[in-house]
N, C-alpha and C positions, 0 to 999 in steps of 0.2 A: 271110871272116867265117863263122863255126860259126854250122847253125841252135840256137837253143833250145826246148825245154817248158817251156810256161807254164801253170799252174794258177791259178784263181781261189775264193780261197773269202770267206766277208763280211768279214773284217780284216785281210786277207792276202792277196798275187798273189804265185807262187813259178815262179820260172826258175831251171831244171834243167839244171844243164852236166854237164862228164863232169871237170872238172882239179877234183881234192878240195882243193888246195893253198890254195883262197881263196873266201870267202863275203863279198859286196857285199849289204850293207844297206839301203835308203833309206826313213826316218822321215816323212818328209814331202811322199810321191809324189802324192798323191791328195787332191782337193776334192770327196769321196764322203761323203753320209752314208746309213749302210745304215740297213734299218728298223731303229727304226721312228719316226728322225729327219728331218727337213726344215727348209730354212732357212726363219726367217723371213722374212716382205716389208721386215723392217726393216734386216735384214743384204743385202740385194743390194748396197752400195755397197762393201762386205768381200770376198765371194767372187767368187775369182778371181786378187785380192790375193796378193803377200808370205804377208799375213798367215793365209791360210787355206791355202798351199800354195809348195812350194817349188817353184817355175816351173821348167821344163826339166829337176829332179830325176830324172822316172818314166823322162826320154829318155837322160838320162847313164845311170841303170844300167843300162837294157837293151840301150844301146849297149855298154856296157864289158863288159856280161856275154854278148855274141857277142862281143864282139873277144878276151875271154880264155876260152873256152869254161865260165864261173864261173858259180854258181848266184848265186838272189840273194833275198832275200826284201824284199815290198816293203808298204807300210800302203793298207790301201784306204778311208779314211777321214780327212776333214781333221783337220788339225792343231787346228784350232779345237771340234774335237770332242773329241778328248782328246790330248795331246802326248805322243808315243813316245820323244821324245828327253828326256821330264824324269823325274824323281823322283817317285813316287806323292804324296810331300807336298808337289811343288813348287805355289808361288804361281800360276803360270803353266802349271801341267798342266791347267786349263778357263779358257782368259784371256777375263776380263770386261768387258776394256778394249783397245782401238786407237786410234790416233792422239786419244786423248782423246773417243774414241765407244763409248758403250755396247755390248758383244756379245750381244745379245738372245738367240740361243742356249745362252749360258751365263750367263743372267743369273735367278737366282733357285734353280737346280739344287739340291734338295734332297741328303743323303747317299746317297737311295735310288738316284739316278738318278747320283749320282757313281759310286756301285757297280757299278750296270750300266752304265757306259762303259767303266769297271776290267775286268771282267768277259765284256766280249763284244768289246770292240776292243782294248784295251791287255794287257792277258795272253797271252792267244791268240797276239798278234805275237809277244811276247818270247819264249813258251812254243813256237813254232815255230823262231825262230833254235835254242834249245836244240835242239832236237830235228836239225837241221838241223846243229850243231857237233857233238853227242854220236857222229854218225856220220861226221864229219869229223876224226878225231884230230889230225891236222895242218894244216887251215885256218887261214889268218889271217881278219883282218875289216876290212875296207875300205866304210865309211860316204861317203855322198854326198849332202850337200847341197848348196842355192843362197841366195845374197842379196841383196838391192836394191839397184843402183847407188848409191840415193838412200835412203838411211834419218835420218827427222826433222829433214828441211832437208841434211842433209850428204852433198856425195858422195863417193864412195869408188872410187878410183883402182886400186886393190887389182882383181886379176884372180885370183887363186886363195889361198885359204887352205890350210895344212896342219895339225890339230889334233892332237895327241897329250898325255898328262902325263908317261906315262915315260920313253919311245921318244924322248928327244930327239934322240939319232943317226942313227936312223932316220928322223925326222921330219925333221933337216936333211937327209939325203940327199936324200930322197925330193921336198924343194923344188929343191935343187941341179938334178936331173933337169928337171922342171917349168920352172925356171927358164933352163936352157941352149936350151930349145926353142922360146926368145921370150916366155915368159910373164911379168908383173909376178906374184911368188909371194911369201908371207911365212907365217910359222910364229908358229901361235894368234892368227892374225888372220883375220876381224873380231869373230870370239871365242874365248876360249881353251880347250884341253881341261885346263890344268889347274886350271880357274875351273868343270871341274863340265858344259859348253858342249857336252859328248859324253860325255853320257850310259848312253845305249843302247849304242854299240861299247865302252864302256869298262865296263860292267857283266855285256856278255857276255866279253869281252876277259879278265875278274878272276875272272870266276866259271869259265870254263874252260883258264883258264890260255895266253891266244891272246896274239899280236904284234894290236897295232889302230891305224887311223889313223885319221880323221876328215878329209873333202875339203869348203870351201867355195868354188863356182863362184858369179862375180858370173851375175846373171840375163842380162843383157843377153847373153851369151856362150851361155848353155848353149840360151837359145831360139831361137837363131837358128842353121837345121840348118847354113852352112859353117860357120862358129865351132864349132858344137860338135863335129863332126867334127875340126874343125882340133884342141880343147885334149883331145877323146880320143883322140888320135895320142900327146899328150906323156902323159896320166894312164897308158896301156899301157904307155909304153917306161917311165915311173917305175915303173909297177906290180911289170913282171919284171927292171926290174934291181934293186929294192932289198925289195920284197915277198916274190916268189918264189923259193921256194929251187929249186934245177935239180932237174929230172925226176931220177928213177933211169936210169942205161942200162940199154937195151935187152938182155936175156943171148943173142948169140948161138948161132945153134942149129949 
């Protein structure tokens, strides 16, 4: 396992590998909020949650990004603060609502203060990927999130997702992979990338012309460190057999 550089700045932690070939994203690392926010005492039944963070998220990419010597940019701010992975206009880019509980955090947010979340956490991310592909001409992008076993009464069986909208070739490969290594794997599930569900990889993916996937690991798997060692054994070997394109040789001297 390659060391990595780690940088931290307030809407953003960046790991610095040395293979240009692929950039690992993760939207939903972090139950941080920088100033000059704090939870309320009304949300402590929230954070920590699903909902406020994708659980094992931060540990899969920094896992995957030693195991491929890959950089990775990652949100240092919960989800529930502003959503990396939505749409500036989406309904759910400040959700006001959980399990049919009020999100005190976001509940009343004038436009002012929508702006300044726009502004100092959600730009900044996106605005760093750019900057981060712009000097990567040939990166791909490989997104990494997680999901609740148990989402509103139902459980979910489902042990990895593969998102994609275009990529459906690649997107069955890249399950194919996943799946011969013992994993339960299925493609746009337990939501779809082409329903909108990826975002972020799909917006830098269009906007610089990259190959993008989108990975969903159930929770239970990515938190618990054998497991998650175990399904990053199988996201690697998917990684470079269907992701990475082979090294240039080496010109002997």
């Amino acid at each position: 396992m390659t060391p990595v550089h780690v940088e931290n700045a307030e809407a953003f932690e960046i790991v610095t590998g040395a293979d240009p070939r692929i950039l690992l994203l993760c939207e939903h690392a972090s139950l941080r909020l920088p100033p000059p926010w704090n939870w309320p005492q009304e949300d402590a039944w929230i954070v920590g949650t699903h909902w406020s963070i994708d659980l094992g998220a931060r540990e899969l990419t920094l896992g995957l990004a030693a195991e491929l010597d890959a950089s990775a940019v990652l949100t240092r701010f919960s989800r529930l603060l502003i959503d990396a992975n939505r749409p500036p206009d989406s309904a759910t880019l400040l959700r006001n609502e959980a399990e049919g509980r009020r999100v005190h955090l976001n509940h009343g947010v004038n436009d002012d203060e929508r702006a300044q979340r726009l502004r100092d956490c959600y730009h900044p991310y996106h605005r760093r990927i750019d900057s981060f592909l712009e000097a990567r001409p040939q990166a791909v992008i490989l997104s990494l999130h997680t999901f609740t076993p148990v989402y509103e009464g139902t459980t979910r069986d489902l042990e990895v997702g593969v998102l994609f909208n275009r990529e459906a070739e690649l997107g069955r490969r890249f399950a194919q992979v996943i799946g011969e290594q013992g994993w339960q794997c299925a493609l746009n599930e337990p939501y779809s990338g082409a329903d909108g569900f990826a975002f972020s990889p799909e917006l830098h993916g269009e906007r610089h012309r990259r190959t993008w996937l989108e990975l969903e690991i159930r929770q239970d798997i990515a938190v618990d460190e054998t497991r998650r060692a175990q399904i990053l054994a199988a996201i690697v070997a998917a990684t470079r057999a269907t992701l990475l394109p082979p090294a240039p040789p080496t010109r002997s001297s």
